[in-house]
N, C-alpha and C positions, 0 to 999 in steps of 0.2 A: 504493500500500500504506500510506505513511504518512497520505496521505488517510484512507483507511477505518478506523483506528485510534484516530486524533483523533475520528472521528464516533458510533465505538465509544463511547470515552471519553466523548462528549460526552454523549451515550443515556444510558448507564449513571449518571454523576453527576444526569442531569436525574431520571430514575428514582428515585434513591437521594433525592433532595432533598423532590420530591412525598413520596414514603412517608411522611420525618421530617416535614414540615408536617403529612401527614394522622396520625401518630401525637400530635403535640403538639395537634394542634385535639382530639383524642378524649380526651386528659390531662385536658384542659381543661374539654372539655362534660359529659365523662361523669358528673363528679359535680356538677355545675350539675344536669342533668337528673335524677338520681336524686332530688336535693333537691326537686323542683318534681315529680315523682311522688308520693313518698313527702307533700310536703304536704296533697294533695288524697287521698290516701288512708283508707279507716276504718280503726278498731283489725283488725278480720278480715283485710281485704287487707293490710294492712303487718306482720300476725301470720304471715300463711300464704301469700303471696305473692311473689315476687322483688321483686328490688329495682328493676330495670328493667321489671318488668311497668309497663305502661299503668296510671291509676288506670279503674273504670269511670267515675266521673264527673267533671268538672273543675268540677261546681258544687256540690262538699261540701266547704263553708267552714265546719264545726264545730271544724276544729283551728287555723284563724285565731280565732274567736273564743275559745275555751280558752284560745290562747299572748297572747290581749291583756289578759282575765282575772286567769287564775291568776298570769302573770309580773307583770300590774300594770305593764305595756308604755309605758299613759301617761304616767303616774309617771316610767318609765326615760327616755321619750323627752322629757321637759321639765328634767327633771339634765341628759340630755346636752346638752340646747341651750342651756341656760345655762352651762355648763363649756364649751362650744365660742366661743360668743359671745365669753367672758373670755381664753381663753387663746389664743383669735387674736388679738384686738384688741390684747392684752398682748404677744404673741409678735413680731407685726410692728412694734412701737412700738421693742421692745427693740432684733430682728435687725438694726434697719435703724439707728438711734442706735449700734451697735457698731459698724457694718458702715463709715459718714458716720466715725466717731473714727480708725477705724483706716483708709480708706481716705485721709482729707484732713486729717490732723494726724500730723507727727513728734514723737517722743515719746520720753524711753529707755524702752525696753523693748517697745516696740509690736513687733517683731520676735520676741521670748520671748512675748508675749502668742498671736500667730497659731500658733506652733508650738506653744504648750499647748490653743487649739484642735481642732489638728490632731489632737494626741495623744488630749487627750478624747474626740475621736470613734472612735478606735480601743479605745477600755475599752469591755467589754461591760455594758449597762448593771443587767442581773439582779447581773453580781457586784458593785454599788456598793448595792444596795440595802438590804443588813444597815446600813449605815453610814447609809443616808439612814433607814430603818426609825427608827433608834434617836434621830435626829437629831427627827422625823418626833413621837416619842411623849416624847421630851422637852420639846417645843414644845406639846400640847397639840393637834395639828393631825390627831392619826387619828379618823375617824369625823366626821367633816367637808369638805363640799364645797369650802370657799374652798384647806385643805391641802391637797387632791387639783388643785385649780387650781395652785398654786405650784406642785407638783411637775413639772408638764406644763408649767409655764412655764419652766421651766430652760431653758440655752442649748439653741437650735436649731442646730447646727453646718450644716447644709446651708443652713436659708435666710439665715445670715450671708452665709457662701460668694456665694448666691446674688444678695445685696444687692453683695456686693464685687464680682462681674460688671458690676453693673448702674452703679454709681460709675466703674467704669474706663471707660467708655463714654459718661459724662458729662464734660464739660469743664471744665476750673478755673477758665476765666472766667467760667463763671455764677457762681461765688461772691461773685469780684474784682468782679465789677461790681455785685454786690448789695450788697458789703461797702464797695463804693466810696459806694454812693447812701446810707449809714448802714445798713445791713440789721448785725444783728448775728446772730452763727452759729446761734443757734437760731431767729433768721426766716431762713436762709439755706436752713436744713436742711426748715421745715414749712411753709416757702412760694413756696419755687424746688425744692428738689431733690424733695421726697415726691412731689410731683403728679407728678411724671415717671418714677417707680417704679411707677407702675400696674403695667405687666405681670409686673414682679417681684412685688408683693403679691397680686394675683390666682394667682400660680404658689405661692406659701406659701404661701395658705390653701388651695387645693385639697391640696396634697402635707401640709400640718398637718392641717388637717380631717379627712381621709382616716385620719391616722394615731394622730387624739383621739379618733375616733368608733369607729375596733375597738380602740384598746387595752385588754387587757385584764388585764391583769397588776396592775398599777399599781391598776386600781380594783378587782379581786378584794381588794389586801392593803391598801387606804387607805380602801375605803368598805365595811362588815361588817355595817353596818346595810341591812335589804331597802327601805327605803324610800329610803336613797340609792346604792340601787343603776344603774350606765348601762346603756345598751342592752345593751350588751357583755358586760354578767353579768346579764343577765334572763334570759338564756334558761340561765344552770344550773339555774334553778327545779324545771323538768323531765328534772334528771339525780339518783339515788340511789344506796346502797349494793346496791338490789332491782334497777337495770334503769335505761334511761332512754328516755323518752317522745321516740323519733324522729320520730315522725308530728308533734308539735308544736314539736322543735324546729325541725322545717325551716320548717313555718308561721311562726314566729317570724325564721327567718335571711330568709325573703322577705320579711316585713315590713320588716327592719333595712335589708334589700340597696336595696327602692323609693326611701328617700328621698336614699341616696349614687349612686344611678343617675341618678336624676334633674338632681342638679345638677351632674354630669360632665356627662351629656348638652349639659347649657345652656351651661358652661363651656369645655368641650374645648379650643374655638380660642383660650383666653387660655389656658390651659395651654399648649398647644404652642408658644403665639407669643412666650410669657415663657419658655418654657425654653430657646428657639430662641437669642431676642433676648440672653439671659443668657452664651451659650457663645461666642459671637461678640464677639472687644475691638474697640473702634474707633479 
């Protein structure tokens, strides 16, 4: 009896478990898939049509060429690569120099330092931004690309973190013995320790990149001009007070989505191997 109970039990959770996978993959695809309808759709069918209707044809590409157009796509997409370019190379130079200070130097205050870290990452960062705004248009830095990079360069609190993994798991006598052979700490630091960060810096720029390339906030209120506008806010082009042009913007969000697909794709396994390697002390 208590046999068939347990087997009960065991049924019923197995059941219950599939369902919730098969409701979160459908969370998931359902509006991926309307998106990738709705793109290939004409004004007619995305006027009078559902939204899960099929398009009739998957080879009317009138609303990819519109949303490359009228948003000026190219334009967006060469801001964003140069605002990513800078504020990774900058972001990882920074993370990982804080991460080396705080990790292999005692200090007073290094201990107050990490717990204001910490704290920082707990402020939300919409309600700082009256303060950075005001800072922001004091400085002469709104409506300019290089501002909008400082701002995105600000501490990265996760890939600090994630540098200070990677240091604990490094040993002290590569330093000792670098510092033995004359190495002074900043060849210690950009010629023994960086190159062995690989998989930590491959893990922050995937998880930065990712998070430069949709932000969108940030460059709605620091770049106001449409010519330096990022991907991110190209596609409000075709939203108004009258309506908004969903057949194009989805065309648009499949454009943005190819080239962050693409380089997950390529990357993945240094993602996962740096995140892996990062969680694990040695």
């Amino acid at each position: 009896m208590i046999q068939l109970k347990k087997s009960f039990l065991g049924t019923v959770f197995d059941v219950l478990k599939y369902v919730m996978l098969t409701l979160a993959s459908l969370i998931a695809v359902i509006p991926v898939a309307v998106c990738v309808f709705t793109a290939f759709k004409t004004e007619e069918e995305y006027t009078h049509g559902s939204v899960l209707e099929l398009p009739k044809s998957f080879a009317y590409l009138e609303n990819f060429k519109e949303a490359i157009v009228k948003a000026n796509m190219l334009q967006c997409f060469l801001n964003t690569i140069l605002v990513l370019i800078v504020v990774l190379v900058c972001s990882v130079f920074i993370s990982a120099m804080l991460a080396y200070v705080l990790n292999r130097f005692t200090f007073p205050g290094r201990n107050m330092i990490e717990s204001l870290f910490l704290f920082a990452s707990l402020l939300p960062g919409i309600a700082m931004q009256v303060t950075i705004y005001q800072i922001m248009y004091s400085l002469g830095l709104i409506n300019h690309l290089y501002g909008y990079m400082i701002v995105l360069m600000g501490t990265d609190i996760i890939s600090i973190y994630l540098f200070l993994q990677f240091f604990e798991n490094l040993p002290v006598s590569l330093d000792e013995s670098a510092t033995m052979d004359g190495c002074t700490y900043f060849g210690v630091f950009f010629r023994i320790l960086f190159p062995l960060l690989k998989p930590a810096i491959m893990t922050t720029v995937v998880l930065k990149g990712v998070s430069v390339y949709n932000e969108y906030y940030a460059s709605n209120l620091y770049l106001q001009r449409p010519e330096l506008r990022t991907i991110s806010t190209a596609l409000y082009t075709f939203t108004g007070p009258y309506g908004s042009k969903y057949n194009y913007i989805c065309a648009g969000v499949l454009i943005t989505i190819i080239p962050l697909l693409v380089f997950f794709l390529i990357f993945q396994k240094q993602v996962y191997s740096g995140m892996a390697a990062g969680a694990v002390k040695g």
